[in-house]
N, C-alpha and C positions, 0 to 999 in steps of 0.2 A: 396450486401452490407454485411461485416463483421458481426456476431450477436455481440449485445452485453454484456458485461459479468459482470457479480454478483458473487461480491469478499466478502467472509467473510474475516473477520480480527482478527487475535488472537493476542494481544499482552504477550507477557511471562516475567512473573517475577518467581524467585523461584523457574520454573518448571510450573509452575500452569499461567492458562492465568486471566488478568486481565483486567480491563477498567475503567478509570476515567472521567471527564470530565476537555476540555481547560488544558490537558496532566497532571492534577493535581487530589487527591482525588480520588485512586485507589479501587476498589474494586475485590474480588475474583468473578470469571466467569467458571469454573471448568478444568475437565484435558483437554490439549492441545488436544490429542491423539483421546480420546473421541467425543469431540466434533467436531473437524476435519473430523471424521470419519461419525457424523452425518449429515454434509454439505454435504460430498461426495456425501451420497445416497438422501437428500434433490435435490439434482440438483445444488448444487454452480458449478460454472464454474472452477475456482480455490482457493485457500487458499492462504493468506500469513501471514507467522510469525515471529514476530517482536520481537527481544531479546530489551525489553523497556532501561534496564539500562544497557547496554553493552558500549556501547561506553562512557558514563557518570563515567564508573567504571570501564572503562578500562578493560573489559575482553572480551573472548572468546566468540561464538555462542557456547552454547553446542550439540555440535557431535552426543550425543545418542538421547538427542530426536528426531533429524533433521532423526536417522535413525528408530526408532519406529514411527517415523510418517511414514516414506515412508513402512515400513512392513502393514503399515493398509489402508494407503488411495490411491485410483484409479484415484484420478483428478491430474493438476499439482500444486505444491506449490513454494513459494516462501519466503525464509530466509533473515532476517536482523539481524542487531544489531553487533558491534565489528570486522565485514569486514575493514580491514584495508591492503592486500597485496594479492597477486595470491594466498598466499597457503594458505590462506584462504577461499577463494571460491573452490579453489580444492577439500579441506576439504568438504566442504557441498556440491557441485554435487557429491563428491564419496560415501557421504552419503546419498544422494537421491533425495535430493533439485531439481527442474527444472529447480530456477533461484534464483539468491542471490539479494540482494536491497543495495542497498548503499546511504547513505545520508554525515553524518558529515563529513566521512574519503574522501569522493569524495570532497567537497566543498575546505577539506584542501591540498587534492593532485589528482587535476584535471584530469592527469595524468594517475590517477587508471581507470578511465571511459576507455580512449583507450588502457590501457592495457589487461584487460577485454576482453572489446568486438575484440582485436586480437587473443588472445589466446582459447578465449571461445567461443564467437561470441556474436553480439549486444545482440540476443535475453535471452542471459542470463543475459545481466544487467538493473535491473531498476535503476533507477535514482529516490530517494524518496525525495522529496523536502517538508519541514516543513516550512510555510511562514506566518504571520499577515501582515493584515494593521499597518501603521504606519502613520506618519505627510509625511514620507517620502516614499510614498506608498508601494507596497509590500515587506516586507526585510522576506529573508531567516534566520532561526536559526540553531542553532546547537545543540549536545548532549543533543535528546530530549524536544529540545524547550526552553533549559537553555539557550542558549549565540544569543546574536544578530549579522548576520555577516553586511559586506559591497555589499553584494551581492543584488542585486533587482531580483525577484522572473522571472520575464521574462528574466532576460538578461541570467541568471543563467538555467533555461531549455533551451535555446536556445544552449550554452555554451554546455549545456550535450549532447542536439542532435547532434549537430557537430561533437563532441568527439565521438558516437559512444553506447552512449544508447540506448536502446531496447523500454523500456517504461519510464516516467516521472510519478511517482504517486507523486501526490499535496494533500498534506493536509493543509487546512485552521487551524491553531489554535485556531481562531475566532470561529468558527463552532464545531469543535472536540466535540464533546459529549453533543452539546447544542439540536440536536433534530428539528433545525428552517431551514433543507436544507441546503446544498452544497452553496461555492462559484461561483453557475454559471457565474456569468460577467468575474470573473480571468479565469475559465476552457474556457471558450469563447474563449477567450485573446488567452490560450495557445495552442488551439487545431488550432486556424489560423495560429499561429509561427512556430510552430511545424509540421516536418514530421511525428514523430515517436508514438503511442497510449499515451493518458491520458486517468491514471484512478483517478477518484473522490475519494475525502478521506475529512469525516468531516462535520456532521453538520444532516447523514441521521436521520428520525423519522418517515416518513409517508412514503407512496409506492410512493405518489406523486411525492418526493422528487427525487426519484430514476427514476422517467420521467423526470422531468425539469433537470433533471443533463446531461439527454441523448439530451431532446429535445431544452432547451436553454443553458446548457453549454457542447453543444456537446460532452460529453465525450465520451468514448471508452467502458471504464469499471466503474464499480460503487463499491467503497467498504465500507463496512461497520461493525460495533463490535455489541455493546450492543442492537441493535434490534432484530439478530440473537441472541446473546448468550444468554437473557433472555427471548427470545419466542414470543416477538410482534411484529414480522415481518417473517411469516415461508415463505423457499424460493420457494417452490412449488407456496403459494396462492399470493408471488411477479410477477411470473413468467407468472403466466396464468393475472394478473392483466397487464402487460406491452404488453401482446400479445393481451388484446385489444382495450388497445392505440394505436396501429399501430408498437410497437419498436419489433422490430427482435432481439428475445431471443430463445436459446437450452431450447426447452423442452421435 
């Protein structure tokens, strides 16, 4: 069986990585680079980093960090934020990226997911799905969790597996930076529909959290921000904690 994998998560604003909670009320969390650097040797399995207002503001992933990160760190990473066309992702695997993340600009041009994983291949594209509860059960958002689409969260990763993504990272909004666990019952849901890996995104606080994410909603990978980035959750003593619950982790 697959081990499974423990994702820090950086989101970037300004340069500088951040974390709010329920995608609002951000705070400063230190240099990308830095701390990137400290996961590697921690034992994170991989990184991904998130340009938070890119898409919201219409601009770019910026290029140099994407390449001072790949000068410092040994594990594989993973870039989002402002992907909107091939030579965009170009852009970031020649700068060092492993794999680019696409959320908004996939949901608006579906299109982009098989164009991707043609030219690049699946495993370069994650498929990052931002979703809440609703009256109307799961609906996907956009630019950052600003706009509500017509999309239902299942039919919508299913849609991307098809098309030819690598992985589906789901993040609960509900959950995001509240610290109460992961949406297992949704990641459940997804990992049955789905061929391709789910990683959890949203809600970690306790190691516990990071078991029932594996053990009741099957995930793949597990990611998480503010646990790492503030110190209450170091990835070494996660690590040896899941190894003896039984879950198959790289230690």
């Amino acid at each position: 069986m697959l081990a499974k994998r423990i994702i820090p998560c950086l989101d970037i604003k300004d340069g500088q990585t951040v974390k709010g909670t329920n995608f609002v009320n951000l705070r400063q969390a230190g240099d990308p680079v830095e701390l990137g650097k400290i996961y590697s040797e921690q034992g994170a399995d991989e990184l991904v980093y998130l340009d938070i207002t890119a898409s919201h503001e219409g601009r770019k992933t910026f290029t140099d960090l994407v390449k001072r990160i790949a000068a410092h760190i040994s594990i594989p990473f993973t870039v989002g934020g402002g992907i909107h066309e091939l030579s965009d992702v170009d852009r970031l695997l020649s700068a060092g990226a492993d794999k680019i993340s696409i959320n908004s600009s996939a949901i608006r041009n579906p299109q982009l997911i098989d164009d991707i994983a043609s030219h690049f291949g699946s495993q370069v594209c994650v498929v990052a799905i931002d979703a809440k509860q609703t009256a109307d059960g799961w609906k996907c958002y956009l630019n950052g969790g600003r706009k509500e689409t017509d999309w239902n969260l299942f039919e919508w990763a299913r849609e991307a597996n098809e098309r030819g993504a690598g992985e589906i990272l789901f993040t609960s909004m509900d959950h995001d930076g509240v610290k109460n666990g992961y949406a297992n019952d949704a990641l459940s849901q997804l990992s049955q529909i789905l061929t391709i890996p789910v990683i959890a995104s949203g809600g970690a606080g306790s190691k516990e959290h990071f078991r029932d994410a594996f053990t009741i909603g099957k995930a793949d990978a597990a990611l998480a921000a503010s646990v790492f980035h503030f110190g209450e959750i170091p990835i070494p003593e996660l690590k040896a904690y899941l190894c003896k619950e039984g879950i198959n982790v790289r230690v």
